[in-house]
C-alpha positions, 0 to 999 in steps of 0.5 A, spaced: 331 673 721 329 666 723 323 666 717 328 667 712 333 662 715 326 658 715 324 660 707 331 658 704 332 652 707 324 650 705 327 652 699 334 648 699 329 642 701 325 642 695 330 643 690 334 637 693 327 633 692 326 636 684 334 634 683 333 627 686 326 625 683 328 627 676 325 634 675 330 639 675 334 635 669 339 640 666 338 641 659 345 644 656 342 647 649 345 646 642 346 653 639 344 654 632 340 660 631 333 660 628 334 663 621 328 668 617 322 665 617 324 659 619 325 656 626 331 652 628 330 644 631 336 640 632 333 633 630 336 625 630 331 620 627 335 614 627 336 610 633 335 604 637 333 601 643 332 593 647 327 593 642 331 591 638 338 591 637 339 597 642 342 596 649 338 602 652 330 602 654 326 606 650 325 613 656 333 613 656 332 616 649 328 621 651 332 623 656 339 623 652 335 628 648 333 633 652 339 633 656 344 633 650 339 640 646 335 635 642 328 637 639 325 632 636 328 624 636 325 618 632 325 612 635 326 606 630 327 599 631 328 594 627 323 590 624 326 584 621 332 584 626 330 583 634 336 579 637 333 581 644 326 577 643 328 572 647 328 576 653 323 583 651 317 581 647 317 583 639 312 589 639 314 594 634 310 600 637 312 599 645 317 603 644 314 609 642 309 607 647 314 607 653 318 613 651 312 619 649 309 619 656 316 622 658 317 626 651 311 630 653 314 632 660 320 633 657 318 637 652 321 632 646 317 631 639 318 624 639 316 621 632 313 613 631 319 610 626 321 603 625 327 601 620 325 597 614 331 592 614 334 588 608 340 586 605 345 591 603 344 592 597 339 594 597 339 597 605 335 600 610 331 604 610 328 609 615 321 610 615 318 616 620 311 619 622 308 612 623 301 611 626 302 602 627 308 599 626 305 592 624 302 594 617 310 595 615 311 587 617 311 585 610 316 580 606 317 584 599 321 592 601 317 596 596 310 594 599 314 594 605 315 601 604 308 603 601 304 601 607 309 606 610 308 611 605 300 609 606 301 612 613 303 619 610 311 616 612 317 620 610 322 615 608 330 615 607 334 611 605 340 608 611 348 609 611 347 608 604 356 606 603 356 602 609 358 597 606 363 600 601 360 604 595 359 598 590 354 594 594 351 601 595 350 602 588 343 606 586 340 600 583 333 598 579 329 598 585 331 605 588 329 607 581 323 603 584 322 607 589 324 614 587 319 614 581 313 611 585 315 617 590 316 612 596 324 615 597 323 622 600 331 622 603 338 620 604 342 620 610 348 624 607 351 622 614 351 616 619 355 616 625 361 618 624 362 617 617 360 622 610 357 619 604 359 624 597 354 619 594 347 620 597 349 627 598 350 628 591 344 624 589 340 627 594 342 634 589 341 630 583 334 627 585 331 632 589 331 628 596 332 631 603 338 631 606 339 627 613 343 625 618 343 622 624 347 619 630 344 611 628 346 610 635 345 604 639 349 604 647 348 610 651 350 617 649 355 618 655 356 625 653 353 631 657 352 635 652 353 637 643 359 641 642 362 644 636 368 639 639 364 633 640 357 631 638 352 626 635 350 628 628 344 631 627 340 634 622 338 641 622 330 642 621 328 650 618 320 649 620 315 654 621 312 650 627 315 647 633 311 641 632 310 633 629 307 637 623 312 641 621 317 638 621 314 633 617 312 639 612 320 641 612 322 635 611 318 634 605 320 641 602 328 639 604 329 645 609 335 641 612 342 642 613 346 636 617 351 637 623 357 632 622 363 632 625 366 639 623 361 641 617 355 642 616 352 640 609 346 643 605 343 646 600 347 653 599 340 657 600 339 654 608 347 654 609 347 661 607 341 663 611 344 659 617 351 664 616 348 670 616 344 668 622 350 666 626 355 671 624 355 678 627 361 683 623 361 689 628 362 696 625 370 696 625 372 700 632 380 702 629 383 704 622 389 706 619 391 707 612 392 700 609 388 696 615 382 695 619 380 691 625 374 689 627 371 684 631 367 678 628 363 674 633 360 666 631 354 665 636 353 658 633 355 651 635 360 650 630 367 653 628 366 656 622 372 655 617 373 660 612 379 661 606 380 666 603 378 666 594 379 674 594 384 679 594 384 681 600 383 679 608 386 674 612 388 668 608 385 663 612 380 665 618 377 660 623 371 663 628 371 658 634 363 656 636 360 662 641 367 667 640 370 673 638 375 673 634 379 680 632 380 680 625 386 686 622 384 686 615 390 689 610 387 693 604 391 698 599 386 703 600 381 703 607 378 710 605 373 705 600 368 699 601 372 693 603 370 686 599 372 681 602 371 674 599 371 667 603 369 660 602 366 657 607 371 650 607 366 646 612 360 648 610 358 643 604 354 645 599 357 639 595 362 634 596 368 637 596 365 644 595 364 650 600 359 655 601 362 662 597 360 668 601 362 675 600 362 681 606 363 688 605 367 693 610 363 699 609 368 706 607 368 711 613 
């Protein structure tokens, strides 16, 4: 008896010291399934920190990320702007240095990145997977951003409307960058705000789908919920590494997390449905009706409005639930069409994912 009275306080002490030290941090993890063939990285590549117009040390980042569900974040500092210079050093890679120990630890891809700050127009832009930061230190944007490329860099275009639409115009030089291949995406969301725009030139032009959180005080939050969280981007890879989120980012297998929807290409969002919604065989019928029971393993409400004849006209299934569905039909002795857009998951502004689900005949 006194042995194991002795093991479970030797126990108690060790965790208490595991806790105290940092080593047991709790990690609340996003649900958003991995979909066929692909894995699932939840990934913000916009942030910032004292290094420059940030409020937080570099580690804190990496800590934010792990404890919020995060995979892969990019540190990207200002290059042009550094309001803190008088009291930390210009130094444009320190805060990937000080930040990649405690990533390693942690589990967290932490990816080189820098912000190329000009003017709006033509605006900022993101440029990741760096190996040096200061071959990026020029004066003129598009040789900025090919020292960028030069260092096989992924490259968005920042909060494009930030501004208002009509300073963030498409102008000459991103039709520059875009010919020359130096432009590779757009954030279609920052923050809290959406940009149709970028999201609809991202479809014309063929650029990848970003969003991020931009985020420069601390995230308070203990975790990503479908009611609060920071915006994300949803990268399908077929490694859980740098490499392959640079290969997906490339081949555009994004979706992005903002707010309450989730915007993409119709073959990633679709993907991302099915994966995340269960349909169970219906367990009760009568001769006009069928109740099932639908179950939304994901992070995000899932809204859906009714564009067939039959089911309930509108239907919303809560992140991580189940939901009993009673669907109303002339005929429950045949297959059982039901046809739904998806409001929140944009395939384009103002467009929802189209889906079909079938009930089969008993």
């Amino acid at each position: 008896m006194m042995r194991r009275l002795l093991q479970a306080w030797t126990v108690s002490v060790w965790l208490a010291f595991l806790a105290a030290t940092g080593w047991s941090q709790v990690r609340h993890e996003i649900a958003f399934p991995d979909i066929p063939g692909y894995k699932t990285l939840k990934c913000d590549f916009h942030m910032h920190t004292v290094f420059s117009d940030g409020t937080v040390w570099p580690t804190v980042r990496v800590e934010e990320a792990y404890r919020t569900g995060l995979d892969a974040i990019a540190i990207s500092d200002h290059i042009e702007y550094q309001p803190h210079k008088d009291d930390v050093p210009t130094n444009y890679n320190r805060s990937y240095e000080l930040a990649v120990g405690r990533a390693r630890e942690l589990g967290i891809i932490l990816i080189r990145a820098a912000e190329i700050t000009r003017d709006t127009p033509p605006g900022h832009f993101n440029a990741i997977f760096l190996k040096d930061i200061n071959p990026l230190v020029k004066a003129d944007l598009v040789e900025a951003i090919s020292a960028a490329c030069e260092q096989g860099a992924f490259v968005f275009w920042n909060h494009q409307a930030w501004k208002g639409e009509e300073l963030g115009r498409w102008m000459d030089i991103h039709t520059e960058l875009y010919e020359k291949k130096l432009l590779h995406g757009m954030e279609v969301a920052n923050g809290s705000t959406y940009y149709p725009s970028a999201h609809r030139w991202c479809l014309e032009k063929g650029l990848t789908m970003v969003g991020n959180s931009d985020i420069h005080g601390p995230d308070l939050l203990t975790q990503n919920t479908a009611a609060e969280h920071r915006t994300i981007t949803l990268v399908f890879v077929t490694e859980r590494s740098e490499d392959g989120i640079r290969e997906s980012l490339r081949a555009g297998r994004t979706a992005v997390w903002w707010a309450d929807t989730l915007i993409g290409k119709p073959e990633w969002l679709k993907a991302l449905l099915e994966a995340s919604v269960d349909i169970a065989e219906p367990h009760l019928r009568s001769k006009t009706s069928v109740w099932t029971k639908v179950t939304n393993k994901s992070a995000i409400d899932i809204v859906l409005r009714r564009i067939g004849p039959i089911g309930p006209p509108e239907l919303t299934l809560k992140a991580g639930t189940t939901t009993l569905v009673r669907i109303n039909a002339p005929d429950t002795s045949k297959p059982l069409e039901l046809q739904y857009e998806v409001t929140n998951f944009l395939v384009e502004p103002g467009k929802g994912l189209t889906v079909t689900y079938t009930v089969p005949a008993p």
